[in-house]
C-alpha atoms as an extended CHARMM CRD file, in Angstrom:
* protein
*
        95  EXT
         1         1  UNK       CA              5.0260000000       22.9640000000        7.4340000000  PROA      1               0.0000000000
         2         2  UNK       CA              8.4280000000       21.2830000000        7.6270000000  PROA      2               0.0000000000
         3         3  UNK       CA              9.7660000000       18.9570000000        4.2990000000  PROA      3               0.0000000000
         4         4  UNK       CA              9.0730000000       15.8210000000        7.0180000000  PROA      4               0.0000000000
         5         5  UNK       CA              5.2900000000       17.1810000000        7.6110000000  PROA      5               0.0000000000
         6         6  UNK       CA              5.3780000000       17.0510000000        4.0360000000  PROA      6               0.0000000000
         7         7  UNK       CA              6.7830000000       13.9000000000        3.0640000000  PROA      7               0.0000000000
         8         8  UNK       CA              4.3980000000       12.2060000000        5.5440000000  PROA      8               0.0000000000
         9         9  UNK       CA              1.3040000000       13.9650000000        4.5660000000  PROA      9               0.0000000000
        10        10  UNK       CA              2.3620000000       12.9040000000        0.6310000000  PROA      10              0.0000000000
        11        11  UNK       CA              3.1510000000        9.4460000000        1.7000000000  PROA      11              0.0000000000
        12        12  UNK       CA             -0.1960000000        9.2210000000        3.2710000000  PROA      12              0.0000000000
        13        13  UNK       CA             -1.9710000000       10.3440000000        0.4270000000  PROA      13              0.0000000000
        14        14  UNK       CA             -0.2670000000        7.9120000000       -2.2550000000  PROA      14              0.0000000000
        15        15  UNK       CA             -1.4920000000        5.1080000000        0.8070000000  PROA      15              0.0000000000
        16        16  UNK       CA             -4.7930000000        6.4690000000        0.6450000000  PROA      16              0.0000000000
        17        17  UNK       CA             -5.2500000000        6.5770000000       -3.1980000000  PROA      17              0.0000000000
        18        18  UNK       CA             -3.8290000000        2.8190000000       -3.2770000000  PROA      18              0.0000000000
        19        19  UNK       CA             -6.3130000000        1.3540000000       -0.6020000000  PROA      19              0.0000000000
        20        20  UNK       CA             -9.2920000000        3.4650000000       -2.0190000000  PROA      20              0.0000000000
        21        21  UNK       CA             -7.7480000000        1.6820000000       -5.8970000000  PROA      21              0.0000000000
        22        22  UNK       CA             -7.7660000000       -1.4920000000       -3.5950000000  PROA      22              0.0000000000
        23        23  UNK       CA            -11.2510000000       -1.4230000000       -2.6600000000  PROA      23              0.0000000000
        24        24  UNK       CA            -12.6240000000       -0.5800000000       -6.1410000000  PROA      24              0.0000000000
        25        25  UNK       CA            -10.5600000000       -3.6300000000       -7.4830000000  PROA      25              0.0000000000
        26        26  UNK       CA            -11.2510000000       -6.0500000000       -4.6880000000  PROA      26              0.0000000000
        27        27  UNK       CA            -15.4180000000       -5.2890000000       -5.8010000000  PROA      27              0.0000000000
        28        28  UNK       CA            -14.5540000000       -6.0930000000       -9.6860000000  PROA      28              0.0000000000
        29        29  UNK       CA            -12.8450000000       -9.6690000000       -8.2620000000  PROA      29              0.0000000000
        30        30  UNK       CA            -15.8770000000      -10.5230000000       -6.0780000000  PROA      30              0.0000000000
        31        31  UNK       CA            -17.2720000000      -10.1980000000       -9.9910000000  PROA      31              0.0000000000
        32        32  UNK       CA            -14.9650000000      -12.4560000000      -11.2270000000  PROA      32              0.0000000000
        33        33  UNK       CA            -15.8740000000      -15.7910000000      -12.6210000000  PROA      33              0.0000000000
        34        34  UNK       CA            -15.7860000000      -18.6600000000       -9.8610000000  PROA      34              0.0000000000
        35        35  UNK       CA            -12.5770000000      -20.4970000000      -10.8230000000  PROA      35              0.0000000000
        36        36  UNK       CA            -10.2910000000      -17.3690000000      -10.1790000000  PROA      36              0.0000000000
        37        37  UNK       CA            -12.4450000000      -15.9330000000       -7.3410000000  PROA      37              0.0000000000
        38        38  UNK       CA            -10.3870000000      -17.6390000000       -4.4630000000  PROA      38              0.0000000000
        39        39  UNK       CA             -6.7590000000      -16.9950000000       -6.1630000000  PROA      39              0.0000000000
        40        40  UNK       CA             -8.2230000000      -13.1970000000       -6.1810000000  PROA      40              0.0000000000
        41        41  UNK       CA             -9.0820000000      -13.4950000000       -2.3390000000  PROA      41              0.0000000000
        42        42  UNK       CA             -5.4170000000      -14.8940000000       -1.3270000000  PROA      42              0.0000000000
        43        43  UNK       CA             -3.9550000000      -11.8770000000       -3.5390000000  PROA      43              0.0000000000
        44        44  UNK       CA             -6.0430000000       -9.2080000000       -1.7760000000  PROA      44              0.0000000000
        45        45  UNK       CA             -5.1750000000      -10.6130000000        1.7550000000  PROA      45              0.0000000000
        46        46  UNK       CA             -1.9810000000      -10.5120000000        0.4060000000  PROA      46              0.0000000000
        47        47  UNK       CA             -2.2400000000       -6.9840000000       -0.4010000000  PROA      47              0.0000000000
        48        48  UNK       CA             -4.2200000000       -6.2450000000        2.6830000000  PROA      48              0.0000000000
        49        49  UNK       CA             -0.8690000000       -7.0320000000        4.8330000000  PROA      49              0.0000000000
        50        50  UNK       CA              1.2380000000       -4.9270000000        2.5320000000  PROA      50              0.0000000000
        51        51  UNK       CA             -1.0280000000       -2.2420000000        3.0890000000  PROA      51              0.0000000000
        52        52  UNK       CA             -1.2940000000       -2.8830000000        6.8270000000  PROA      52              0.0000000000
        53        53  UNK       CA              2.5270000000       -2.9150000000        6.7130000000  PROA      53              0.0000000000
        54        54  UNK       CA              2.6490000000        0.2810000000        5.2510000000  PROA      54              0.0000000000
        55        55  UNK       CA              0.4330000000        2.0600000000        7.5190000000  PROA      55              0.0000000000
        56        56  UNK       CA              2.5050000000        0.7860000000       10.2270000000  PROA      56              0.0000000000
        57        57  UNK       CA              5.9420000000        1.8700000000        8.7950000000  PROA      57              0.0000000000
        58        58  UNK       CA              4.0170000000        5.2110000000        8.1620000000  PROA      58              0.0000000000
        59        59  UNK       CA              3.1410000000        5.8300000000       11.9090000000  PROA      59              0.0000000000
        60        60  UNK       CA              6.9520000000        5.4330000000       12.6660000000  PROA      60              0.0000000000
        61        61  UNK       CA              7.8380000000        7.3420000000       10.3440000000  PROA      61              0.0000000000
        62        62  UNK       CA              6.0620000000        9.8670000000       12.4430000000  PROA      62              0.0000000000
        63        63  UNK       CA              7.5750000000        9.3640000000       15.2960000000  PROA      63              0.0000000000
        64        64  UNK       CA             11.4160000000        9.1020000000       13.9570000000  PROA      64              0.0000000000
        65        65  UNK       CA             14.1380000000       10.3040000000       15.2320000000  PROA      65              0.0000000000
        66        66  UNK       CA             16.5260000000       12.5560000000       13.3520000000  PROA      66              0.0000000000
        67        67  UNK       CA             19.2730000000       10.0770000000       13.4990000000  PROA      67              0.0000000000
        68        68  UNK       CA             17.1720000000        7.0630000000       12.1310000000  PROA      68              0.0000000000
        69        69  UNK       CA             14.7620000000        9.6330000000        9.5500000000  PROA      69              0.0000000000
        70        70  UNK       CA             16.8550000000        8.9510000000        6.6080000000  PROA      70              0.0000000000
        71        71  UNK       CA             16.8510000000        5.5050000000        6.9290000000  PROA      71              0.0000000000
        72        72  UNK       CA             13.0940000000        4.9020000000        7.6720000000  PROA      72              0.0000000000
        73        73  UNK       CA             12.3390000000        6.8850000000        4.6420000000  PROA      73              0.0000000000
        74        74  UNK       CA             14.1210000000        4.7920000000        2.5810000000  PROA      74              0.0000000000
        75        75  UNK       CA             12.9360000000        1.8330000000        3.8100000000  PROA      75              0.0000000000
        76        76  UNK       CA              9.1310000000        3.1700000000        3.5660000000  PROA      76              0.0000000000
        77        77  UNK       CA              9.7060000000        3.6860000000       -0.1540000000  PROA      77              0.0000000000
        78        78  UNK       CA             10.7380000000        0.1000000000       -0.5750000000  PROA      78              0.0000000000
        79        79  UNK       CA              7.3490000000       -0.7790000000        1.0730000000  PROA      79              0.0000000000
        80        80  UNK       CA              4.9940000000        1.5830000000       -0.6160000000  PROA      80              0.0000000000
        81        81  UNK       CA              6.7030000000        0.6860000000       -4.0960000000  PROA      81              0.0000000000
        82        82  UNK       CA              6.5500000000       -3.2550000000       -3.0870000000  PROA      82              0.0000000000
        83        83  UNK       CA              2.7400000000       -2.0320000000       -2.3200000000  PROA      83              0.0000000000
        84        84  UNK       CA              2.4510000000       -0.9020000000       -5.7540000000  PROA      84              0.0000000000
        85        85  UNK       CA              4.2620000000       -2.6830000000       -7.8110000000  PROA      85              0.0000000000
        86        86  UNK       CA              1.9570000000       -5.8610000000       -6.0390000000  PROA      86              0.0000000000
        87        87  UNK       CA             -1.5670000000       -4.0200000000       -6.4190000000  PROA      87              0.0000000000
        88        88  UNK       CA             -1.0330000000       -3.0730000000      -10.4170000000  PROA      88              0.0000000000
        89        89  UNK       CA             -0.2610000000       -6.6380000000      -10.9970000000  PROA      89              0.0000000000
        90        90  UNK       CA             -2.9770000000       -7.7590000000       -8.9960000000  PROA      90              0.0000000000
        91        91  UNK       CA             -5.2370000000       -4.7140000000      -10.9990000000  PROA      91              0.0000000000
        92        92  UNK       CA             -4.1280000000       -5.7810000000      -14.3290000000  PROA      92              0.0000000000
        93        93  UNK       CA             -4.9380000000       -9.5730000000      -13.7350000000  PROA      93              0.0000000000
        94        94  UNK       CA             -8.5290000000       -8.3390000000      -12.7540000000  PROA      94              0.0000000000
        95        95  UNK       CA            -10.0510000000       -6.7780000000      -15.7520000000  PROA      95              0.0000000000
């Protein structure tokens, strides 16, 4: 297995965890009391694009050249940490 094969299959994983984190955290909201319910909803469809986005940059990743590899990795960290950094905000307002 190459270091890309690698680097894709990790990336994929950390994208995994986060939408299966996502799901457990967008059942605790539906919990939430009334008020805050629909500011909960616009954050997860929120999160639901980054996530979307991030599967996307992930297929291209795939499918990169060797010229433009470098780059897209770098910019696919920026997503998945923008990803991140959004769902443990969005986690730590829902407890």
């Amino acid at each position: 297995m190459s270091n890309r094969d690698i680097y894709v299959a990790k990336m994929k994983l950390q994208l995994d965890e986060l939408n299966q984190q996502m799901g457990k955290a967008e059942l605790r909201a539906k919990e939430a009391r009334e008020d805050v319910r629909e500011k909960y909803r616009q954050e997860m469809t929120k999160l639901h694009a980054q996530s979307q986005l991030a599967i996307t940059k992930l297929e291209e990743l795939k499918t990169a050249g060797e010229t433009t590899w470098e780059s897209m990795v770098a910019e696919m960290e920026k997503i998945r940490d923008a990803f991140t950094h959004s769902f443990s905000y969005f986690k730590s307002q829902v407890k």
